[in-house]
N, C-alpha and C positions, 0 to 999 in steps of 0.2 A: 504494500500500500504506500504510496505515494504523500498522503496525508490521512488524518485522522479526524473528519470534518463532526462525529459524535462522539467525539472523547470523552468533552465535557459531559454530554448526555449519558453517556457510560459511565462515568465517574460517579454521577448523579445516581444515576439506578442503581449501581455495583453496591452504595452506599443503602440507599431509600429503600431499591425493590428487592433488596438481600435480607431487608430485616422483616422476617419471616414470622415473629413470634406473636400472633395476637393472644391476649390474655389466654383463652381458651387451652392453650399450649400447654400452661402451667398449672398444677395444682398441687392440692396440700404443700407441708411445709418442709419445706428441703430440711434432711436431717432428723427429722422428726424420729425414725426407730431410734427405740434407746438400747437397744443392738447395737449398733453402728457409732451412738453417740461418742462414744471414747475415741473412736477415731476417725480424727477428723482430716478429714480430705482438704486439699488446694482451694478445691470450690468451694468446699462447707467454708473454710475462712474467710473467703474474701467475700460471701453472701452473710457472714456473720451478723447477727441483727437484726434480720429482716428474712421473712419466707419466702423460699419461688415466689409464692403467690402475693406477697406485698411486694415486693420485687415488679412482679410481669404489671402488675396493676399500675406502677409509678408510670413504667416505660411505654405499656400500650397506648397513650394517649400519643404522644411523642413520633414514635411508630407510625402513628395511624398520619399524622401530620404531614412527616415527613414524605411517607409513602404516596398520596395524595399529590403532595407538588412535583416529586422527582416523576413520578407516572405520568403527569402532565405533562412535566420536561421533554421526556422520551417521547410519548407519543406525536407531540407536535412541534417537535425539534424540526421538521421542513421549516414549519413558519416560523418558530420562537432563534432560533440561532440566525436566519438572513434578519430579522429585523433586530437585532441586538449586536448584528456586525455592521448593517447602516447607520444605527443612531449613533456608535462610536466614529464611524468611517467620516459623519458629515452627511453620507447622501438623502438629498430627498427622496420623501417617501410618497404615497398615497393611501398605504394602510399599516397597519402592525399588530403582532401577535406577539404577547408577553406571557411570561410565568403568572402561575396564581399569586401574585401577591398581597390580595389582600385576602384570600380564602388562606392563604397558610396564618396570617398575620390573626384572624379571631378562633383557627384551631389552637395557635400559641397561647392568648389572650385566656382561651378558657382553660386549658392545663396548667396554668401560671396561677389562675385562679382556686383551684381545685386544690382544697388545705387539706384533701386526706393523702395528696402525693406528694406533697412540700415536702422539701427535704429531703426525702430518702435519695435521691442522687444531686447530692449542690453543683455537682461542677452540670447538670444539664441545667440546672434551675440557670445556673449564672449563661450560659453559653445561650439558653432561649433566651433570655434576658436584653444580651447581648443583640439577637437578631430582631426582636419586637424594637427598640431602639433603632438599628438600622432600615426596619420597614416604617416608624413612624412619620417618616417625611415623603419616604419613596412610594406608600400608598397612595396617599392623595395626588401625588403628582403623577400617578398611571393613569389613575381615574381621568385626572383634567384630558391626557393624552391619549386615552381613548375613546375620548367623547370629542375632540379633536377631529381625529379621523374618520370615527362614524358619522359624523355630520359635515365632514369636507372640509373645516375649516382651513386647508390651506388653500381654497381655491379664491377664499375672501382673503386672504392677506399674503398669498403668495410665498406659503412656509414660514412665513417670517418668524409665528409661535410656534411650531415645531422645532426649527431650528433651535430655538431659546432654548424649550423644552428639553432638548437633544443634550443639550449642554448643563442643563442642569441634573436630568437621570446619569448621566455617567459617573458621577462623585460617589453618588447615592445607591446607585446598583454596587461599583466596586466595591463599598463599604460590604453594602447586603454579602453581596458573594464571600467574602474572607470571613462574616461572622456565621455564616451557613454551613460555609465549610465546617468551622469548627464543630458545631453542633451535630451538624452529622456525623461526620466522626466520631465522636462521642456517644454519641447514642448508637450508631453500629458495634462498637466494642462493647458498650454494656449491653446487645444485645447477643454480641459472642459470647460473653460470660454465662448468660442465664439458657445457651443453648448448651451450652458445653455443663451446666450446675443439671439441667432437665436429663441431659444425657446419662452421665451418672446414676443421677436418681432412677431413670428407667430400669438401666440394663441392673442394677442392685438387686430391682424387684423383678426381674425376669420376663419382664413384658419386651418378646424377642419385635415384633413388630413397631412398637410403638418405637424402640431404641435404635433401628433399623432406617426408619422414617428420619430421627429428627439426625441420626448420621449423617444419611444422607443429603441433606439439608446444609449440614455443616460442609462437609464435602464437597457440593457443587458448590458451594458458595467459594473454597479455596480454587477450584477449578476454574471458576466464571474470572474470580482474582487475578490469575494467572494468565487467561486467556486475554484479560485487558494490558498486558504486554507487550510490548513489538519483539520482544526478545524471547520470546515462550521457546522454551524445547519442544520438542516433538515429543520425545523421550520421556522425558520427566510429566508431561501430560498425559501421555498414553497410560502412566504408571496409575495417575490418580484415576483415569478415567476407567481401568478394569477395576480398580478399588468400588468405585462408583455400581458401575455393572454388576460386580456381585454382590450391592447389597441390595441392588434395585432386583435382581435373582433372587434374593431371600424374604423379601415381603410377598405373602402371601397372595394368592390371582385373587382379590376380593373385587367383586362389582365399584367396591366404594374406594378399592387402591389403584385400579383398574386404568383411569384418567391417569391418577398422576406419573407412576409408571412409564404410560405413552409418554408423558410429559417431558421426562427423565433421559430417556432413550432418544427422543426430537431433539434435546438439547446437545446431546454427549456428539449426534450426528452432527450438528452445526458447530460443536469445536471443533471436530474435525474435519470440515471442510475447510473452516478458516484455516487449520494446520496446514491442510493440502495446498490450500488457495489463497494467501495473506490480501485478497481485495475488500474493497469498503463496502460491497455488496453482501459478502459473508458473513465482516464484521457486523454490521446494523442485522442481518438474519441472526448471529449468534445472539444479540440484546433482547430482539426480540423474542427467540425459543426463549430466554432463561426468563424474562414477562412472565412471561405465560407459564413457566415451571412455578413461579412465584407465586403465581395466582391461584394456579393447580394445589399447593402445599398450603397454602393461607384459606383453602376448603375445607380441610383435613381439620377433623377432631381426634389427636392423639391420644384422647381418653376412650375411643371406640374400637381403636384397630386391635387390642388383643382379647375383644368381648367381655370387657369388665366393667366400662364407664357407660354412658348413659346413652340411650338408643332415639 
């Protein structure tokens, strides 16, 4: 590939549509056998404090947030990426297509709100903090700028307030993007942490499917990671990708694993096609299998797959 014209928008997903855990994921309280309690695991310490399940509860809001705008990002990266390399560039425009920013801005707004998740993670509290601040100014000044365009107003002034406009979102986006980053970040690793604490917990209790699934999960995720490389081995992919295969071989043929499975297997074929074939046509096919792997596994109630939770 010659360039990488959805990086960013990979970047965005690999972050948003990787975090896979909605509450449902998690339950009861990590550590809870007083079996086990003597010894205490890696994860049992760093979940110290707090259960999976106040745990999954802080973050799915967060999750849900993030997942939302990055999804957005992806899917209308034709229109969102040319109209955010015009208004940097200078050129006139006649319409534009932006990020959610003010649907992300009152998902934040009400998780920031919500005093029963205060706290349990400060550094997301401080880092959403951080991004509600840099949408405070950049909201309203979308809004002006999309009501701008839908009503023509550069035909009455000959650009002249968009231009203006052009020049004042650039500050204000730049901001946004650097405390975004952060936040996603952040919330994807505590979103690692509490798949790798579920993981644990599963296979403890011998629920071979449920532990199989949220593997697998973990898995492609390092995979999808990998693949968003320009340097990926072949080699060292093919390695994760049989890992991948036989666990997705070990989850049972059920009606209700049946999708995502396909899912799994769609995906593993467009890493390696990209392997075979490093075009930007592959690349955006590989984004969007692992979409839709994401969406496949965010259906899934891991408390059903080994017929013990709730039908």
């Amino acid at each position: 590939m010659t360039k990488r014209p959805l990086c960013r928008a990979l970047s965005i997903l690999m972050v948003g549509g990787l975090l896979l855990a909605p509450a449902a994921l998690f339950t009861g309280c990590f550590g809870g056998n007083k079996e086990n309690s003597s010894k205490e695991s890696p994860i049992t310490s760093l979940l110290s404090g707090n259960t999976l399940e106040a745990k999954t509860a802080a973050l799915a809001p967060y999750v849900e947030a993030l997942n939302g705008f990055n999804g957005h990002m992806v899917t209308f990266d034709f229109a969102i990426s040319p109209t955010l390399e015009k208004l940097h560039s200078g050129e006139q425009m006649t319409s534009l297509s932006l990020p959610r920013y003010a649907d992300l801005q009152e998902e934040l707004d009400k998780a920031r709100a919500d005093k029963s998740i205060s706290g349990v993670y400060e550094d997301i509290d401080a880092a959403a903090d951080a991004v509600r601040a840099a949408l405070k100014d950049l909201v309203p000044l979308t809004v002006k700028m999309e009501s701008y365009y839908s009503s023509k107003g550069y035909l009455a002034d000959n650009h002249a307030q968009g231009a203006q406009m052009a020049q004042q979102f650039i500050p204000l986006q730049d901001a946004f993007d650097a405390a975004y980053g952060k936040l996603d970040a952040i919330v994807s690793a505590h979103n690692k942490e509490l798949r790798a604490a579920q993981l644990e917990q599963l296979k403890s209790e011998g629920k071979k499917n449920a532990a199989a699934f949220t593997e697998l999960n973990i898995k492609t995720r390092e995979l999808a990671d990998a693949a968003e490389e320009e340097t990926m081995d072949a080699a060292s992919a093919e390695t994760k990708i049989q890992e991948i295969l036989a666990l997705n071989d070990a989850l049972e043929n059920t009606s209700e694993l049946s999708s995502y499975k396909g899912r799994v297997n769609d995906f593993v074929g467009s890493v390696r096609s990209l392997l075979a074939n490093k075009t930007d046509a592959n690349y955006n096919t590989m984004i969007e299998s692992f979409n839709r792997l994401i969406d496949a596994a965010n259906r899934m109630d891991v408390n059903t797959l080994d017929g013990t939770g709730k039908k």
